[in-house]
C-alpha positions as CSV (number, residue, x, y, z in Angstrom):
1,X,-6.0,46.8,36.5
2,X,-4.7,43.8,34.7
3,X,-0.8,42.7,34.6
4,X,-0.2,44.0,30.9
5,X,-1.8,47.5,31.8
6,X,0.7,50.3,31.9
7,X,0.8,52.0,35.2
8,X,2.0,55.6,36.5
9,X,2.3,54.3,40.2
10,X,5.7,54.5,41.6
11,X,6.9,52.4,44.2
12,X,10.1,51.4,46.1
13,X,10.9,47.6,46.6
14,X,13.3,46.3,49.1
15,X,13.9,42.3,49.5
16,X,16.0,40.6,52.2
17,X,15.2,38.0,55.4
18,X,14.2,38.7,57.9
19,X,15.4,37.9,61.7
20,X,12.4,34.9,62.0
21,X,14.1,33.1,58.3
22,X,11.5,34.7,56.5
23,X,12.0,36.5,52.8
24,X,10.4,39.8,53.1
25,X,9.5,41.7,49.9
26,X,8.8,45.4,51.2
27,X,6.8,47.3,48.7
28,X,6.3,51.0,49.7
29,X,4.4,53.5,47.8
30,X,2.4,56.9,47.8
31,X,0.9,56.2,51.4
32,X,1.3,52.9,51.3
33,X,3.5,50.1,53.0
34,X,3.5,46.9,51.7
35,X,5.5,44.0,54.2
36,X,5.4,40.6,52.2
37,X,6.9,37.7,54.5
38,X,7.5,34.6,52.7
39,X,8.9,30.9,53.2
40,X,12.3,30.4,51.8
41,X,10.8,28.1,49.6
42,X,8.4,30.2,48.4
43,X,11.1,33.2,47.9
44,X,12.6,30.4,45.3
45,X,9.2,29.6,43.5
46,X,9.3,33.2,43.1
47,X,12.4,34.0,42.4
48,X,11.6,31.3,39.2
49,X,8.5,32.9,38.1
50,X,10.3,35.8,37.6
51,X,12.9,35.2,35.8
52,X,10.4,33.0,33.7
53,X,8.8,36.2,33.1
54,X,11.8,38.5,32.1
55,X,12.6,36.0,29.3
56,X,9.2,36.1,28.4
57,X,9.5,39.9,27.9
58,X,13.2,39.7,26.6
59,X,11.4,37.3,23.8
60,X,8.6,39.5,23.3
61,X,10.7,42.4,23.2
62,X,12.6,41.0,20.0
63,X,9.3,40.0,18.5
64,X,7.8,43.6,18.4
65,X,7.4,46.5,16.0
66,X,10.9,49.0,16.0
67,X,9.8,53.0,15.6
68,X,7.2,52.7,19.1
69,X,5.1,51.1,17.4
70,X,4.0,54.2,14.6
71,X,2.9,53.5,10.7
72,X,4.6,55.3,8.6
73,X,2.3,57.0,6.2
């Protein structure tokens, strides 16, 4: 599955540190628990991708077709 493929997963994502001054991202899903333990650092590199990303997407967003994308006939 690539990064721009839609998906009809659902998942639950919780973030906080943890009690060794680690950032855990907790992703848990059908069957599936997903503990993440990261550096603070790392958290922050993160953390900057993704708001990289969301103004990406907030920029792409403006740039595409109104309507869902239909022609008109």
């Amino acid at each position: 599955m690539s990064i721009d493929k839609e998906s009809e997963i659902a998942a639950n994502l919780q973030i906080g540190p943890t009690t060794l001054g680690m950032v855990r991202i907790y992703v848990e899903g059908e069957g599936m628990e997903l503990p993440l333990d990261f550096e603070p650092e790392e958290a922050e590199e993160i953390a900057e991708e993704l708001m990289a990303a969301a103004k990406m997407a907030r920029e792409m967003a403006t740039r595409a077709p109104q309507g869902g994308g239909k022609k008109k006939r």
